[in-house]
C-alpha positions as CSV (number, residue, x, y, z in Angstrom):
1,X,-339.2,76.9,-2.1
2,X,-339.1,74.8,1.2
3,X,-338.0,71.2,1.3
4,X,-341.6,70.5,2.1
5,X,-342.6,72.3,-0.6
6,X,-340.5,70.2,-3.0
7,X,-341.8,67.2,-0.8
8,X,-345.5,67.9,-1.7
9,X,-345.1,69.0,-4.9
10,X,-343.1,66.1,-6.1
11,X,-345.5,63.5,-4.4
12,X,-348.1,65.1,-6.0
13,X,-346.8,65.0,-9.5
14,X,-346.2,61.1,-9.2
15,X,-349.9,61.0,-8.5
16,X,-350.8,62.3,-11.5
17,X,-348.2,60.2,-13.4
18,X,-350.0,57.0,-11.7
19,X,-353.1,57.9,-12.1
20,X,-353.7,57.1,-8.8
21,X,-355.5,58.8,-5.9
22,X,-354.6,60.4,-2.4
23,X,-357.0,58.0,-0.9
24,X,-355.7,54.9,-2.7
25,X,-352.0,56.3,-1.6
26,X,-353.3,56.6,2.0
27,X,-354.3,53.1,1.9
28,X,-351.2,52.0,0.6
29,X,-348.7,53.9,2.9
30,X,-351.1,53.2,5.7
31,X,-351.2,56.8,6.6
32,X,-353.9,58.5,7.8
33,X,-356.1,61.6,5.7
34,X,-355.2,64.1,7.9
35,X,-351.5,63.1,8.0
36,X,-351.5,62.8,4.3
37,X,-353.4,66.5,4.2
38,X,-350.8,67.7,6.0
39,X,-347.8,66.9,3.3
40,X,-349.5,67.7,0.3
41,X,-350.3,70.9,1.5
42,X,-346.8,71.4,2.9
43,X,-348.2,72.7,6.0
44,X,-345.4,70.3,8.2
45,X,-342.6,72.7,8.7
46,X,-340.3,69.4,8.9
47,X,-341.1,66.3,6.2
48,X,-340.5,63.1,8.7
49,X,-338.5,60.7,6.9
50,X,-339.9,57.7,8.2
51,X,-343.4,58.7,7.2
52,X,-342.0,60.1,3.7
53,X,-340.5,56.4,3.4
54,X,-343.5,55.1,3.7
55,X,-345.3,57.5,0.9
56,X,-342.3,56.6,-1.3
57,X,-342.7,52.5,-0.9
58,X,-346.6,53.1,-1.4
59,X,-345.9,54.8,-4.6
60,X,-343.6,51.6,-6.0
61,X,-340.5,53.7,-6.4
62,X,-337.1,53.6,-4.6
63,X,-335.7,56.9,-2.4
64,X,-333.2,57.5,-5.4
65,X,-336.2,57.9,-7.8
66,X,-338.2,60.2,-5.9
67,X,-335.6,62.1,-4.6
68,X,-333.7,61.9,-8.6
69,X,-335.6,64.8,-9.4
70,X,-335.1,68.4,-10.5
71,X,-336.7,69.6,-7.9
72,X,-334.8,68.7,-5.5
73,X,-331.5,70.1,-7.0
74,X,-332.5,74.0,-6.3
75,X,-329.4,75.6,-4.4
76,X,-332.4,77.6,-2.8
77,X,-334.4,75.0,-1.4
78,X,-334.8,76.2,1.9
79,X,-334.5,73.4,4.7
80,X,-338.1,73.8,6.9
């Protein structure tokens, strides 16, 4: 799995949790659709941080409790 893989899947996940839409997150992060297309479908081959920041504040959690994740602790996650 790629680190945008993880990325995506993780954001998407929280979404579910919340109960809350890609639109509604697109408003909040003040991102754009096809940006926010882009990382759920893990189709950048590099996650910007500033822009997953931005996805993280817009979901009301902290970089250590997205990032404090299973996921994310894979020895084989594969850096994009």
């Amino acid at each position: 799995m790629t680190l945008s893989d993880a990325v995506s899947k993780r954001i998407r996940e929280i979404l579910n949790e919340k109960n809350m839409t890609q639109y509604r997150l697109e408003q909040n992060a003040g991102i754009s659709h096809s940006t926010m297309n882009c990382f759920l479908n893990a189709r950048y081959k590099s996650c910007n941080l500033t822009t997953v920041v931005l996805i993280i504040r817009a979901l009301g959690m902290t970089i250590a409790e997205f990032f404090d994740d299973p996921i994310f602790e894979s020895d084989d996650l594969k850096i994009d």
